[in-house]
C-alpha positions in Angstrom: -23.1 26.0 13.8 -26.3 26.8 12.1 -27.2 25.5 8.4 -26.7 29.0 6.9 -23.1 28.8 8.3 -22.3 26.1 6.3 -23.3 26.7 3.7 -21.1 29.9 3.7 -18.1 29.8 1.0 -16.6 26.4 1.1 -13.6 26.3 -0.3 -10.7 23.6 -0.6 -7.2 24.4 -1.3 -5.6 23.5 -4.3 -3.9 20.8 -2.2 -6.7 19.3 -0.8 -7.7 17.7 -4.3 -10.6 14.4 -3.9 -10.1 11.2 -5.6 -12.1 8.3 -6.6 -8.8 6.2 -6.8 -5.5 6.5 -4.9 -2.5 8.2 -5.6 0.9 8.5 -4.3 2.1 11.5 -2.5 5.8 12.1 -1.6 5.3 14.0 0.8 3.9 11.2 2.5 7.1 9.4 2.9 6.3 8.3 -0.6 4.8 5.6 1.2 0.6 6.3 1.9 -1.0 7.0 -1.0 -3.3 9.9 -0.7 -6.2 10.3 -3.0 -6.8 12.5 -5.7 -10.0 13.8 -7.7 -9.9 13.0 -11.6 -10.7 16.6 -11.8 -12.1 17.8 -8.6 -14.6 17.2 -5.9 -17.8 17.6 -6.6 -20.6 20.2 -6.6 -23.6 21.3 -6.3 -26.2 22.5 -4.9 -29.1 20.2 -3.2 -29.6 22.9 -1.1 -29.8 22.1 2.9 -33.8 22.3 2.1 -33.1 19.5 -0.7 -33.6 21.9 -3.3 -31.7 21.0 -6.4 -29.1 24.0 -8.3 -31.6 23.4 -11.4 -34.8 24.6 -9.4 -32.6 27.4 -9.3 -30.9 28.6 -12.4 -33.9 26.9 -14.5 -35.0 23.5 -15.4 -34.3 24.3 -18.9 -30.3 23.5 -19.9 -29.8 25.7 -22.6 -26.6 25.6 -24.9 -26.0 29.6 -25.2 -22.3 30.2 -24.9 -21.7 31.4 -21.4 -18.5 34.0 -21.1 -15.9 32.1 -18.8 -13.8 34.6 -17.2 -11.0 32.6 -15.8 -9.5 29.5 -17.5 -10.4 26.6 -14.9 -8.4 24.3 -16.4 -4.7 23.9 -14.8 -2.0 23.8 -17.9 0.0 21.2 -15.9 -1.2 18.1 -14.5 -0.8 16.9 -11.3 -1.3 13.0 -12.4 -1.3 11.1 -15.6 -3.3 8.4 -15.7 -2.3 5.1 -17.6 -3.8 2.2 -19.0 -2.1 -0.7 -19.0 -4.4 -2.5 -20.6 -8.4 -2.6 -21.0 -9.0 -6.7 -19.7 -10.0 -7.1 -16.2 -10.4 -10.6 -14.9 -13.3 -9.5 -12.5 -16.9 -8.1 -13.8 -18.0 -6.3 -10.7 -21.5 -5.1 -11.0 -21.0 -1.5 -11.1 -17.9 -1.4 -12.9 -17.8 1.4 -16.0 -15.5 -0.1 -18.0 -17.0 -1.0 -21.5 -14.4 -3.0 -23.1 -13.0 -4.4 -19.8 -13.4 -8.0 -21.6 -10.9 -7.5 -23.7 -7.3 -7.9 -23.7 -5.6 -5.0 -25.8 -1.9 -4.3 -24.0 0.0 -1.0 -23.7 3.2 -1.1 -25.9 6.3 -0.3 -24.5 6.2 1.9 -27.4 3.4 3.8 -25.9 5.0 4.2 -22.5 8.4 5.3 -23.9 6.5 8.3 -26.1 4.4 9.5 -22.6 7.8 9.3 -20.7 9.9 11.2 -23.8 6.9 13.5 -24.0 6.8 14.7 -20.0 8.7 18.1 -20.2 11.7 19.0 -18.7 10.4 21.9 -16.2 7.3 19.5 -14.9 6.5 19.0 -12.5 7.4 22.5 -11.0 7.1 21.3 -8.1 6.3 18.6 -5.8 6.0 14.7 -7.9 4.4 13.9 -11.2 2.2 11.0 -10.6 2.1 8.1 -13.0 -1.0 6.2 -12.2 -1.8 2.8 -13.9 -5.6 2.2 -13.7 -8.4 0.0 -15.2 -8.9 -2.6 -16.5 -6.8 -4.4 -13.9 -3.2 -3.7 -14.2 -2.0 -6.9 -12.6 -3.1 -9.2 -15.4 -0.5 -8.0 -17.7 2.1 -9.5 -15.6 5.2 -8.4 -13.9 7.8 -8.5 -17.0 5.8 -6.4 -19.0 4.5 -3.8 -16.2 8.8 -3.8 -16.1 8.5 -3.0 -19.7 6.3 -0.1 -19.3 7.9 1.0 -16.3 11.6 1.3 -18.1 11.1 4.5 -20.3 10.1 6.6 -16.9 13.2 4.9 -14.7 15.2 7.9 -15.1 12.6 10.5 -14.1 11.7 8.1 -11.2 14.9 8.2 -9.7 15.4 11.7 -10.2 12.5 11.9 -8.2 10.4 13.8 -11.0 7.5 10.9 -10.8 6.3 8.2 -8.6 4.6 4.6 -10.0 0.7 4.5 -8.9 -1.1 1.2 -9.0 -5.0 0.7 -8.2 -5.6 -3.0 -8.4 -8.4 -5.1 -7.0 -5.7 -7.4 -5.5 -6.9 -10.6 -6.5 -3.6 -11.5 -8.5 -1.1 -9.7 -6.4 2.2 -12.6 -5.4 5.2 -12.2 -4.0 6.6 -11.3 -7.4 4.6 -8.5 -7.8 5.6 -7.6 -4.4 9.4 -7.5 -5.6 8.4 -5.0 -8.0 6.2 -2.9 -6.0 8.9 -2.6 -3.5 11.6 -2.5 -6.3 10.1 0.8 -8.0 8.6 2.3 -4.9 5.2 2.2 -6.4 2.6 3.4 -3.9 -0.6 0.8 -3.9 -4.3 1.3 -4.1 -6.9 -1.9 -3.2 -10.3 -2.0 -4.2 -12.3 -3.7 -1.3 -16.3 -3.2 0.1 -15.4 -4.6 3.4 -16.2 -8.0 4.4 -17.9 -10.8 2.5 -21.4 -9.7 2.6 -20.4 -6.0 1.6 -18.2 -6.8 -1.3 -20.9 -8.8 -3.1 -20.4 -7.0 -6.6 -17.1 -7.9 -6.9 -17.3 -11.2 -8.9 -15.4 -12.5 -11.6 -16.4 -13.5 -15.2 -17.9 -16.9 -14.0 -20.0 -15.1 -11.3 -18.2 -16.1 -8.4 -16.9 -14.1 -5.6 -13.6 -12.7 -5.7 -13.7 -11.5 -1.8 -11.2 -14.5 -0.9 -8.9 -13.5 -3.8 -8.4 -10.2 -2.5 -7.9 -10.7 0.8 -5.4 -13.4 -0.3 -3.7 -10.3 -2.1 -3.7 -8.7 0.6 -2.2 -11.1 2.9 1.1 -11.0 0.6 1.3 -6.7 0.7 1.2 -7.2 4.6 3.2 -9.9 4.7 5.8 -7.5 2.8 4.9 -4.6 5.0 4.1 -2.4 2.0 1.5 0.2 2.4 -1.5 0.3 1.1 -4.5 2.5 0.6 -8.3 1.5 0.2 -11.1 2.4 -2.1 -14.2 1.0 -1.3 -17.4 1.6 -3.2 -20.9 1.9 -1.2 -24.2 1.0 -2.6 -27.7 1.2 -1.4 -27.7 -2.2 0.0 -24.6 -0.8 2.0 -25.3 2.4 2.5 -26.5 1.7 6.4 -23.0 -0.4 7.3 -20.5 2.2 7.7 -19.6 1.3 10.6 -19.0 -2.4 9.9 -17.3 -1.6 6.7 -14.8 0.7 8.6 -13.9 -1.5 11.3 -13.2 -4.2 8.6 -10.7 -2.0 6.7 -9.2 -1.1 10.0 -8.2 -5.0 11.1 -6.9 -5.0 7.5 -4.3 -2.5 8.6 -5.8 -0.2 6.2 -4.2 3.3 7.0 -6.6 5.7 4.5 -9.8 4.7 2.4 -11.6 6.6 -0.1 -15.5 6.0 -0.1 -16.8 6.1 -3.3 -20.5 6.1 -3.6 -22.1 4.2 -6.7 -22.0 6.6 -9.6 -24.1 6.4 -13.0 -20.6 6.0 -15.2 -19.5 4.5 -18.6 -21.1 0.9 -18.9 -22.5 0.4 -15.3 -26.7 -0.3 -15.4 -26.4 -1.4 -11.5 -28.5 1.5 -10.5 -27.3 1.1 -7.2 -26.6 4.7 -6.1 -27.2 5.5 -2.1 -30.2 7.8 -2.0 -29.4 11.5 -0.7 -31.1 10.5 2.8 -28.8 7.0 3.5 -25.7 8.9 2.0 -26.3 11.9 4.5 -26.7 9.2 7.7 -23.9 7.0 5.9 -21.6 9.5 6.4 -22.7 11.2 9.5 -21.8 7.2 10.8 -18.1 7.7 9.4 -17.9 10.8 10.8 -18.5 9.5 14.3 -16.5 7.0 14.5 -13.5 8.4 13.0 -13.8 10.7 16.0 -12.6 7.6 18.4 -10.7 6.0 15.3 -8.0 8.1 14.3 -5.6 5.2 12.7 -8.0 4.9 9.6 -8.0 8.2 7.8 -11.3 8.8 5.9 -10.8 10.7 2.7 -13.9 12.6 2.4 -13.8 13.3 6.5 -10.1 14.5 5.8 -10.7 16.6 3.2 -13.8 18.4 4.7 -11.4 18.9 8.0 -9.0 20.4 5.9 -11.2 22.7 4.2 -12.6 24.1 7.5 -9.0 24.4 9.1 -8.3 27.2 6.0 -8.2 30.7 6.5 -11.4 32.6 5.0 -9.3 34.0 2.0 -8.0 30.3 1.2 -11.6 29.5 1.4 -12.3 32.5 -0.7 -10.4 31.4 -4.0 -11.1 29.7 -7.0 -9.0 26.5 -7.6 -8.3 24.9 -11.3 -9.2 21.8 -12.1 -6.3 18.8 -12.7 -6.7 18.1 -16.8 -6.1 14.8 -15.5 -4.7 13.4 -19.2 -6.0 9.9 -19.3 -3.5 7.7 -21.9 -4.9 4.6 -23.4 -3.2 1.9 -24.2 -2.8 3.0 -27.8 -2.1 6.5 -26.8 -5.3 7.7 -27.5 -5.6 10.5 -24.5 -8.6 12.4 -23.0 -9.1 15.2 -20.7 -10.8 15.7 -17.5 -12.1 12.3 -16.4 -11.0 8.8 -16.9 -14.4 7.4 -17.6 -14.5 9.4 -20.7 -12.1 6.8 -22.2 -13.5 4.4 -24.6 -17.2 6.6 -24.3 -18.9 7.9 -27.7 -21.3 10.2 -27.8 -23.0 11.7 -31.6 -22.4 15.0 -30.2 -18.2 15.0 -28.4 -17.4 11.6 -30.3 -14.7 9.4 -28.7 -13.3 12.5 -26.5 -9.9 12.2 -27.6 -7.9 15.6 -27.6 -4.9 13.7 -29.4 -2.3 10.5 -29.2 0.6 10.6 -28.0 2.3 9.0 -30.5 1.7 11.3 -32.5 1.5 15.0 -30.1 3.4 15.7 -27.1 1.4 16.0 -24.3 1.7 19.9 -23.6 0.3 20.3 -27.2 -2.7 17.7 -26.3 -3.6 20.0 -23.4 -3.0 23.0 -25.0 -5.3 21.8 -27.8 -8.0 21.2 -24.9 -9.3 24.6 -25.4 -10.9 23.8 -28.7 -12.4 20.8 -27.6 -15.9 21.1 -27.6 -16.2 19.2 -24.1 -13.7 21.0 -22.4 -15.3 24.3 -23.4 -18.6 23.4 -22.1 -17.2 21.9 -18.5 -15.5 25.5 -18.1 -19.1 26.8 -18.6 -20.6 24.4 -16.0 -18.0 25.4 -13.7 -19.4 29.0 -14.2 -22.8 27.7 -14.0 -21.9 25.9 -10.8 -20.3 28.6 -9.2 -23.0 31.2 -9.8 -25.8 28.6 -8.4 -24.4 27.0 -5.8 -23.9 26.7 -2.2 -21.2 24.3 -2.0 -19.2 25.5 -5.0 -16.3 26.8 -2.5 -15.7 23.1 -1.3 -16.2 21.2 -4.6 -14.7 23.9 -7.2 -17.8 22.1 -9.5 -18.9 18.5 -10.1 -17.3 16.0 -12.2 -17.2 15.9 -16.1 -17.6 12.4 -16.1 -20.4 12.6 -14.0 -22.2 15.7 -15.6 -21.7 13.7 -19.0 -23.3 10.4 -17.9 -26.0 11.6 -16.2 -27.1 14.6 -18.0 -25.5 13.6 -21.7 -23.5 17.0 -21.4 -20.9 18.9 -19.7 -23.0 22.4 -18.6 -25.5 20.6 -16.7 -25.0 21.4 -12.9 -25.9 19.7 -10.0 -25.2 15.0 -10.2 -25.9 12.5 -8.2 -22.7 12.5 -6.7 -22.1 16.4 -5.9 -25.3 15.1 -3.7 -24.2 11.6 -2.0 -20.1 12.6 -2.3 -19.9 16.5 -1.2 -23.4 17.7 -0.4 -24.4 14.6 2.2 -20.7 14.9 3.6 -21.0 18.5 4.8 -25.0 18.3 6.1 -23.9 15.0 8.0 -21.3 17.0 9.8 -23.7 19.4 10.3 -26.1 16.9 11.7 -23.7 15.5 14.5 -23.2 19.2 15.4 -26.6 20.1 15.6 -27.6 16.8 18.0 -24.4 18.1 20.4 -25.1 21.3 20.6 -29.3 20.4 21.6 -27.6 17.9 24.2 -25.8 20.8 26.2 
């Protein structure tokens, strides 16, 4: 398969959605969780020369109002993500969470007016998922995540929505076990690999939290409650996939989502993989989930997938998740979960509403007048008129076009380059080297 080949429209189906975090799917046995992009995969163009989308449409970002010919933005999530509450008791290195010091609690309140506000014909098919995410759910306790949880107890058994919980699993007992397996919440760990690899994942005092985790995990295993992984790679790790992988696996880690370092919210690490050691760091993964088929790869599934689609699946543009994010006062924003908390002079605090105050079909439907929005839908167009990979991303992030460029029209991140780009040219790679050998 030459280079050209590849970079011929990728496309992924509207099923094939990427994630930085994991997310329950039903059809899964409502057991895995599968993992999801807070918006979509992402874009761009880096070109297989290494030439960036910019050197192509113009260095210049201009703010001329581009016509968008399609509405990109879906008008029914897929996911809702929740926050529980801001504190976290770790303070990983790269973590983007600004106010993750502080302990400000969702009302039950709060969760009944989300639940009251999910309308009766969603989702039209398939699960609404109800994601509880950052600052670290766990450290509100059990009786009060049973709190929040009430309001949505009748959907859940009707089967309308499923409980989603990303936790670093440092505080995870055999209590919050009961409750996992009591509301059928599908789990997500956040976990480097072994000792040396999870490094940035300290607590407030500096110390390690590595033994904490896998203490958490002990008691989900111990359970036999599934689990999924994400683990976040940085330079220093960039060249250990291989270790990294073959840790998760003895864990009994069935699916991991790699996330590469990303330039988000509060994080000043600077640790993201250059394009070079993400492009070798995956063509590693690729290789040896070859001869490793018991720990699913996101990234490598997702790519599979694409390629497995017929050429008019390919062909077709996909909309983007709105992916409402709910804080725990209700404040809500659109289109990426970092954007909560954020300010910027220019979009302000990015919140399109609150739901104690609008239902959540009016806050989404109010997303077309939101500055932000409107200029994401004009990246997307941007993105799709520049760049290679478009088909396979559908566009990069907003939270990434925001905190690397300060706006939502730029093109081409850091991770459309070390999280889509380096994915597909390391397949490539592998191809290339097997088909000199014959």
């Amino acid at each position: 398969m030459s280079e050209a080949a590849l970079r011929q429209p990728f496309q992924i189906s509207a099923a094939s959605t990427t994630a930085r975090f994991p997310l329950g799917v039903a059809e899964r046995a409502r057991t895995i969780a599968k993992l999801k992009r807070e918006g979509r995969c992402v874009n761009e163009q880096a070109g297989l020369s290494g030439q960036s989308c910019a050197a192509r449409v113009g260095t210049e970002m201009t703010a001329e109002v581009m016509s968008v010919d399609r509405p990109w933005i879906a008008a029914e999530p897929t996911a809702l993500i929740l926050q529980p509450t801001t504190l976290c008791n770790l303070d990983c290195s790269y973590c983007y969470l600004p106010a993750r010091k502080l302990k400000r609690d969702m009302t039950p309140e709060v969760a009944q007016a989300i639940a009251a506000g999910i309308p009766e014909d969603w989702p039209t098919s398939g699960t609404l998922e109800v994601v509880w995410h950052g600052g670290e759910p766990l450290t509100i306790g059990t009786a009060a995540m049973r709190q929040l949880f009430a309001p949505f107890e009748q959907l859940r058994r009707a089967g309308r929505i499923m409980h989603v919980i990303q936790t670093n699993a440092t505080l995870i007992t055999n209590e919050w076990c009961d409750l996992f397996e009591e509301f059928e919440v599908s789990v997500g760990l956040s976990i480097d690999g072994p000792p040396e690899r999870t490094t940035n994942r300290v607590d407030w005092r500096g110390m390690p939290a590595f033994d904490r985790i896998v203490a958490g995990i002990s008691e989900i295993n111990k359970r036999g409650i599934d689990f999924t992984v994400i683990a976040v790679v940085d330079q220093q790790n960039s060249g250990n996939a291989v270790e990294i992988l073959e840790f998760l696996a003895v864990l009994g880690c069935p699916y991991v989502g790699i996330n590469m370092e990303e330039k988000e919210g509060s994080n000043t690490h600077n640790g993201t993989p250059a394009f070079d050691q993400a492009r070798r760091f995956w063509r590693d993964v690729f290789i040896w989930s070859n001869t490793n088929p018991h720990l699913k790869v996101r990234e490598v599934e997702h790519l599979l997938e694409y390629l497995a689609l017929s050429p008019k699946a390919r062909a077709a543009d996909v909309q983007h998740d709105s992916i409402p994010t709910i804080g725990w006062n209700g404040d809500t924003v659109l289109l990426s979960p970092e954007l909560l908390g954020a300010r910027s002079e220019k979009y302000h605090d990015f919140v399109a509403g609150n739901i104690l105050v609008d239902s959540l079909p009016v806050i989404i439907v109010r997303a077309a007048e939101l500055a932000y929005v409107q200029e994401f839908q004009q990246g997307i167009e941007r993105c799709k008129a520049s760049c290679d990979f478009f088909a396979h991303c559908q566009g990069s992030h907003a939270g990434n076009r925001f905190f690397e460029h300060g706006n939502f029209l730029a093109t081409e991140t850091e991770h459309c380059r070390t999280s889509t780009q380096a994915v597909v040219l390391a397949l490539h790679d592998i191809h290339s080297e097997r088909s000199i050998a014959v």
